[in-house]
C-alpha positions as CSV (number, residue, x, y, z in Angstrom):
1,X,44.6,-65.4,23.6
2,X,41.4,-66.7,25.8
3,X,40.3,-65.0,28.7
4,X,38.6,-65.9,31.9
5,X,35.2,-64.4,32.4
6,X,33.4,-64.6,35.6
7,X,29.5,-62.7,35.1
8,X,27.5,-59.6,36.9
9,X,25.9,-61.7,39.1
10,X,29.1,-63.8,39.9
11,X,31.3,-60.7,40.6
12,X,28.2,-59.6,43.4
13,X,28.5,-62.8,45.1
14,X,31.9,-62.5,45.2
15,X,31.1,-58.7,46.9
16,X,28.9,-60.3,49.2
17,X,31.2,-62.9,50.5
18,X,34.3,-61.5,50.8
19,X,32.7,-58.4,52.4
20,X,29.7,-59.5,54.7
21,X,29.9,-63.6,55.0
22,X,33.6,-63.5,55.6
23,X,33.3,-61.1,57.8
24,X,31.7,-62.3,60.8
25,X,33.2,-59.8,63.0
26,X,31.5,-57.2,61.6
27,X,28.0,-59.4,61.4
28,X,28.5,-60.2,64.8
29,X,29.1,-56.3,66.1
30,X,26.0,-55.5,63.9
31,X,23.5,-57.1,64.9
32,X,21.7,-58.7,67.6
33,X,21.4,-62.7,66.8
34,X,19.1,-64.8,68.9
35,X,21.3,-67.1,69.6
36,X,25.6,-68.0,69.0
37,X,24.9,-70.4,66.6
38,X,22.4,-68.1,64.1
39,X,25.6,-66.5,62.5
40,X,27.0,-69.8,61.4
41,X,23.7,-71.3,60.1
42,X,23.2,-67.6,58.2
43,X,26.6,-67.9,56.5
44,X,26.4,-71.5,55.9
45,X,23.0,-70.6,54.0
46,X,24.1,-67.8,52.3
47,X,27.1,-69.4,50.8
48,X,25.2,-72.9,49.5
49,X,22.3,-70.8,47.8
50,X,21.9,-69.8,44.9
51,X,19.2,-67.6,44.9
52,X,21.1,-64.7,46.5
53,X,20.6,-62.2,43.8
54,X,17.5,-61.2,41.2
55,X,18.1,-59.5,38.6
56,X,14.9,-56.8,38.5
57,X,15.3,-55.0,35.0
58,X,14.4,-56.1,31.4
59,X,17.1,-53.7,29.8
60,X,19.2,-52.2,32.7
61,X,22.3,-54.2,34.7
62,X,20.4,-53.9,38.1
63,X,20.4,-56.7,40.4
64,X,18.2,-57.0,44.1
65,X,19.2,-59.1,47.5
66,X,17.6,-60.6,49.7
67,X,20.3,-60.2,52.4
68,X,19.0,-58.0,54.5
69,X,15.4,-60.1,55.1
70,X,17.8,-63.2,55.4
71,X,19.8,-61.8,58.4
72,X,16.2,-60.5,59.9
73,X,15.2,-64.4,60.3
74,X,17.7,-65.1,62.5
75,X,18.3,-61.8,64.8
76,X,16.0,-59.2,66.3
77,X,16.6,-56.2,64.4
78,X,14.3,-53.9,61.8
79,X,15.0,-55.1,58.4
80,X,15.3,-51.5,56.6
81,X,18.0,-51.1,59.2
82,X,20.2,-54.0,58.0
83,X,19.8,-52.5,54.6
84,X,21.0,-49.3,55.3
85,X,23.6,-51.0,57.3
86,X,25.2,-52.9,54.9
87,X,24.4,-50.4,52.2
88,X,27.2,-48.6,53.8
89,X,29.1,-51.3,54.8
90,X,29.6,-52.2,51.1
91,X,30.1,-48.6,50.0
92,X,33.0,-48.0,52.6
93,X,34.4,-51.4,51.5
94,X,34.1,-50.7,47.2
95,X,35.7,-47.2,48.2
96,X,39.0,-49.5,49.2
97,X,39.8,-51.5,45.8
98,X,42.9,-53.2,48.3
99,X,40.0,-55.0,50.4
100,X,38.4,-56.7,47.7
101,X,40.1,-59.3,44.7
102,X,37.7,-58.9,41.9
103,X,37.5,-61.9,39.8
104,X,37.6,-63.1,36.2
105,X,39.9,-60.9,34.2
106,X,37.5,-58.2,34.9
107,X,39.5,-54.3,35.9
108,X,39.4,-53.4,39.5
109,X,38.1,-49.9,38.3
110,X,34.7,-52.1,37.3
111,X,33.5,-51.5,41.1
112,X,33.5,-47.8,40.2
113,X,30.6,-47.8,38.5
114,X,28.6,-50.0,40.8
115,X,26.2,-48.1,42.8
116,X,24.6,-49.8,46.5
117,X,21.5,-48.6,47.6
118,X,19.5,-49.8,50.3
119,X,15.8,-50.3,48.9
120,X,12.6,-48.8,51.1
121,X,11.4,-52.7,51.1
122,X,14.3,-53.6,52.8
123,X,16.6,-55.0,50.2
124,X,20.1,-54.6,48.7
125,X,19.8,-52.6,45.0
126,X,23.4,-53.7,43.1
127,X,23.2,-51.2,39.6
128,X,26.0,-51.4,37.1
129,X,25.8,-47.8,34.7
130,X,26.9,-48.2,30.8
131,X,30.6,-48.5,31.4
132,X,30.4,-51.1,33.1
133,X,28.4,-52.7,30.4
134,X,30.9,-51.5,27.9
135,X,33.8,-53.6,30.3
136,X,31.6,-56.9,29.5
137,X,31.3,-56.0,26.0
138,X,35.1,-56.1,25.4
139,X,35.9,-58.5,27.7
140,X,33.8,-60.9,25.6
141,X,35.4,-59.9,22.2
142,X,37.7,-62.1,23.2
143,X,37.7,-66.3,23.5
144,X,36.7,-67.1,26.6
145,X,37.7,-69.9,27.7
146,X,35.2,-70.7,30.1
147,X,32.2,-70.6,27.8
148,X,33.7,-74.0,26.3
149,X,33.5,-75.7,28.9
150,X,31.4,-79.8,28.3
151,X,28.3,-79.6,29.9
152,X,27.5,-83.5,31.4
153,X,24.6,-83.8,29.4
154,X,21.4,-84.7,32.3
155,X,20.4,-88.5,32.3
156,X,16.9,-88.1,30.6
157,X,17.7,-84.9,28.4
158,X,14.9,-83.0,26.5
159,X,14.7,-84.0,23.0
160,X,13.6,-80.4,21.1
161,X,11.7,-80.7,18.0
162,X,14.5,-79.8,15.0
163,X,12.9,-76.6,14.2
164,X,13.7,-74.8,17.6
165,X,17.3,-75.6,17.1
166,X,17.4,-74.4,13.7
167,X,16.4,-70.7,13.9
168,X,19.6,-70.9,17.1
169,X,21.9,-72.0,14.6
170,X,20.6,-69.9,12.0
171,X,20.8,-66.9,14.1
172,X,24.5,-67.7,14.5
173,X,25.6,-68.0,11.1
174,X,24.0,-64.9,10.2
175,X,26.2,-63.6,13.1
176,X,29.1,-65.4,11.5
177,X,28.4,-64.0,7.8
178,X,27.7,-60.4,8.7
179,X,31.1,-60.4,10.2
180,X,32.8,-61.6,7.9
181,X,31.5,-59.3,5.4
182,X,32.4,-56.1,8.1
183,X,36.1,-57.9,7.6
184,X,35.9,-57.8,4.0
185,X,34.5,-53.7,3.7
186,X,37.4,-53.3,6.3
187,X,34.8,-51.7,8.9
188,X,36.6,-54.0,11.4
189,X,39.5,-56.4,12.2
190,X,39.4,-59.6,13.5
191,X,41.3,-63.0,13.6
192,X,39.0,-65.3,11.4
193,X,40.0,-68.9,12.4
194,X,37.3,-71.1,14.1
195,X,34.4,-69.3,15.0
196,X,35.2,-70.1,18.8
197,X,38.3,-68.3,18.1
198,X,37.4,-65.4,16.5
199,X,39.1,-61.9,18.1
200,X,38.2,-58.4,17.7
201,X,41.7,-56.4,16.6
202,X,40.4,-52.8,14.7
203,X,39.3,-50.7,15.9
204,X,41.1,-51.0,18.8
205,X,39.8,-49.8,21.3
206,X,36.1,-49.7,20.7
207,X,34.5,-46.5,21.0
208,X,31.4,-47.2,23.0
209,X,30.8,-43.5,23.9
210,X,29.9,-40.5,22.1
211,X,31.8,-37.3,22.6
212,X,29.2,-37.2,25.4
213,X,29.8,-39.7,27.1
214,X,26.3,-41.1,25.5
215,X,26.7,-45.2,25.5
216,X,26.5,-45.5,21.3
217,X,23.4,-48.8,21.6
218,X,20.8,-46.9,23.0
219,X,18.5,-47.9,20.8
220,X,15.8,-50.4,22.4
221,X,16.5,-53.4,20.3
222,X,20.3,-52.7,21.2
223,X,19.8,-52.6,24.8
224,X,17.6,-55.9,24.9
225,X,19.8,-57.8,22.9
226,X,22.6,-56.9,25.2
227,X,20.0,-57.5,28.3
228,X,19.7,-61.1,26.8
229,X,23.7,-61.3,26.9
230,X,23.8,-60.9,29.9
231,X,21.2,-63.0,30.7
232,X,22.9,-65.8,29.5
233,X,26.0,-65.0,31.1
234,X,24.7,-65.0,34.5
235,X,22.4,-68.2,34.6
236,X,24.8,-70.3,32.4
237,X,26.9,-72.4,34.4
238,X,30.0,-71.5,32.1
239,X,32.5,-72.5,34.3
240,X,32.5,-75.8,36.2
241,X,34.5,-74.7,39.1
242,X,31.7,-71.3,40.2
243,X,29.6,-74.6,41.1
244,X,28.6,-75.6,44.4
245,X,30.5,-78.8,45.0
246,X,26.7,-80.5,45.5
247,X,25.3,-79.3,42.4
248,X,26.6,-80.9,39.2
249,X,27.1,-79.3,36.1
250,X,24.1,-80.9,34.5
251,X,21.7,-78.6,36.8
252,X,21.0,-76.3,34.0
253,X,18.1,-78.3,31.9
254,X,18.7,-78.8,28.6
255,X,14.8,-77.0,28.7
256,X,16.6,-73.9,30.2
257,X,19.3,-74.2,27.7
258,X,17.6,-74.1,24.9
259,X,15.2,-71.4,26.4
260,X,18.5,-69.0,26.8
261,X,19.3,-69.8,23.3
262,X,15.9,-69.5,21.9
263,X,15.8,-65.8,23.9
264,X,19.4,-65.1,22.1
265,X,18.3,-65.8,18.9
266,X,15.0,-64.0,18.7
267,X,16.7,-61.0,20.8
268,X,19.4,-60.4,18.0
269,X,16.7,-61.6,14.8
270,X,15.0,-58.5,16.2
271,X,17.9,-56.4,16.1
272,X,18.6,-57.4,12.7
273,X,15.8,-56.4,11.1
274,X,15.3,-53.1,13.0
275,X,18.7,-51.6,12.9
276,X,19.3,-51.8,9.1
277,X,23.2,-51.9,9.0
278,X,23.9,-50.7,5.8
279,X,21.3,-48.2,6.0
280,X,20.3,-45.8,9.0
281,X,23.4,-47.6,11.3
282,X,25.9,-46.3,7.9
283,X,24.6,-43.1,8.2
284,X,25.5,-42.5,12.0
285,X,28.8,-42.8,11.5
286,X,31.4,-45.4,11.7
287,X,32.0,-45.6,15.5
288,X,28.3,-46.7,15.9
289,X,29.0,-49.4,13.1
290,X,32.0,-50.3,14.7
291,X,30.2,-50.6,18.3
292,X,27.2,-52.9,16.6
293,X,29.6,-55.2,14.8
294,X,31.0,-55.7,18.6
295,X,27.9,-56.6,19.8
296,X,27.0,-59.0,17.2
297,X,30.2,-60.9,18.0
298,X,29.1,-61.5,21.6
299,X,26.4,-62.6,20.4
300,X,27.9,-65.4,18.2
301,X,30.2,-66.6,20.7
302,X,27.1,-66.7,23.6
303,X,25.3,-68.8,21.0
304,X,28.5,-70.7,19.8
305,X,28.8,-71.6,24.0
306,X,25.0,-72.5,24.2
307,X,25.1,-74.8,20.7
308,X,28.3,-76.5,21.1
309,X,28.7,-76.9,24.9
310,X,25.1,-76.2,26.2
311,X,23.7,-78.9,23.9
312,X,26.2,-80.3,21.9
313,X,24.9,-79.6,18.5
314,X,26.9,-77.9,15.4
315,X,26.9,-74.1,15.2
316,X,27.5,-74.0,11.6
317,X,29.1,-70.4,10.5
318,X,27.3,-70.6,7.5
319,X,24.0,-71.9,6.2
């Protein structure tokens, strides 16, 4: 079974649009515009750019707009003001899952745990707590299909020395092989075909949480590696048809690319060596295991997407 996935920062956009750009009713009551025509150029602008949100934390799902200072250009009002404004605005909107579609194969219950919070600069603070995270997690156990998708490869690409590619592909076999081996002890199911393929199955579902409610990868090599996930998921241009129609497929360097993958690699190579799994990881209990071995399979099928489709080398499962 593959899945479509659509990212953090794709689901906001989506928030944003359906909610403020679309409706102009409520922008127009709002706010004082200088002129008729301000409104249209605003929405116009907001829906062809792509620099709409930020995302402002190294570990954390938090994510900063620029709304607020956007609408200020173009109608006399006190910028703080629009934040709060549409602070609330969103709130009252997320309170009513019937007024907003969320995309992707992602659960409507998702915009529960998205707090809005108008910033004292003026901006628009989007944060996603640890279940949301957790939502992402499973979701991308999964084959999605949209991480296959053929990149049209730029016409002057980057030619990387060999030895940047090879520590990505190593850092996916070693994905591949520890999984396999978590298959073999039984710690885990899943459905070994090709490694684009591969689904989680036992335990089913996977217990992110402690009895607490504590989210289990807490530890700071966990939470940058899944930080990097979600990197990659946001600024890769997965699927063809989130692109603006003017901006082709090929917009994401081959540079940036292999930056993300790079990042990836070196993000779970540092995981590796500082969560020992058949050592401390073993001796906190199977759940915790279970959760890790999760997370390493997002990780092989973000660097299986950035390899194969990204820039169309092998991402050998074994080495």
């Amino acid at each position: 079974m593959q899945v479509t996935l659509c990212s953090p920062k794709q689901l906001l956009r989506t928030i944003l649009q359906d909610t403020l750009l679309c409706q102009e009713l409520f922008l127009g009551k709002s706010f004082s515009w200088r002129s008729t025509s301000h409104l249209s150029s605003l929405k116009s602008r907001f829906q062809n750019s792509k620099s709409l949100l930020k995302r402002t934390h190294k570990t954390k799902l938090t994510y900063l707009s620029a709304v607020p200072h956007q609408i200020c250009a173009y109608a006399d009002t006190n910028v703080v003001q629009v934040a709060n404004s549409l602070a609330a605005h969103l709130s009252i909107c997320l309170s009513d899952p019937s007024s907003l579609q969320v995309p992707g194969g992602l659960a409507p219950s998702l915009l529960d745990h998205l707090d809005i919070q108008a910033t004292p600069s003026g901006y628009l603070e989007f944060k996603f707590d640890d279940w949301a995270i957790a939502h992402w997690l499973t979701c991308l156990t999964y084959p999605v299909a949209s991480l296959f998708v053929s990149l049209t490869p730029p016409a002057h690409p980057v030619t990387r020395p060999r030895p940047s590619l090879f520590s990505i592909q190593h850092a996916h076999a070693r994905c591949c092989s520890l999984l396999r081996l978590a298959v073999q002890q039984q710690i885990i199911g899943l459905t070994l075909q090709e490694p684009s393929q591969w689904q989680w199955t036992q335990p089913n579902p996977i217990d992110w949480f402690t009895m607490a409610q504590q989210f289990r990868l807490s530890r700071d090599s966990e939470r940058q590696l899944i930080s990097q996930c979600f990197t990659v998921l946001d600024e890769f241009p997965w699927q063809a048809e989130t692109l603006p129609e003017n901006i082709p497929s090929s917009s994401l360097h081959l540079d940036r690319i292999t930056t993300l993958a790079q990042d990836l690699a070196q993000a779970f190579s540092t995981l590796h060596q500082q969560c020992q799994i058949w050592g401390a990881l073993q001796t906190e209990g199977s759940d915790h295991l279970t959760a890790h071995f999760a997370l390493i399979l997002v990780t092989q099928r973000l660097l299986y997407g950035l390899l194969q489709s990204g820039l169309g080398v092998i991402a050998p499962d074994e080495l």
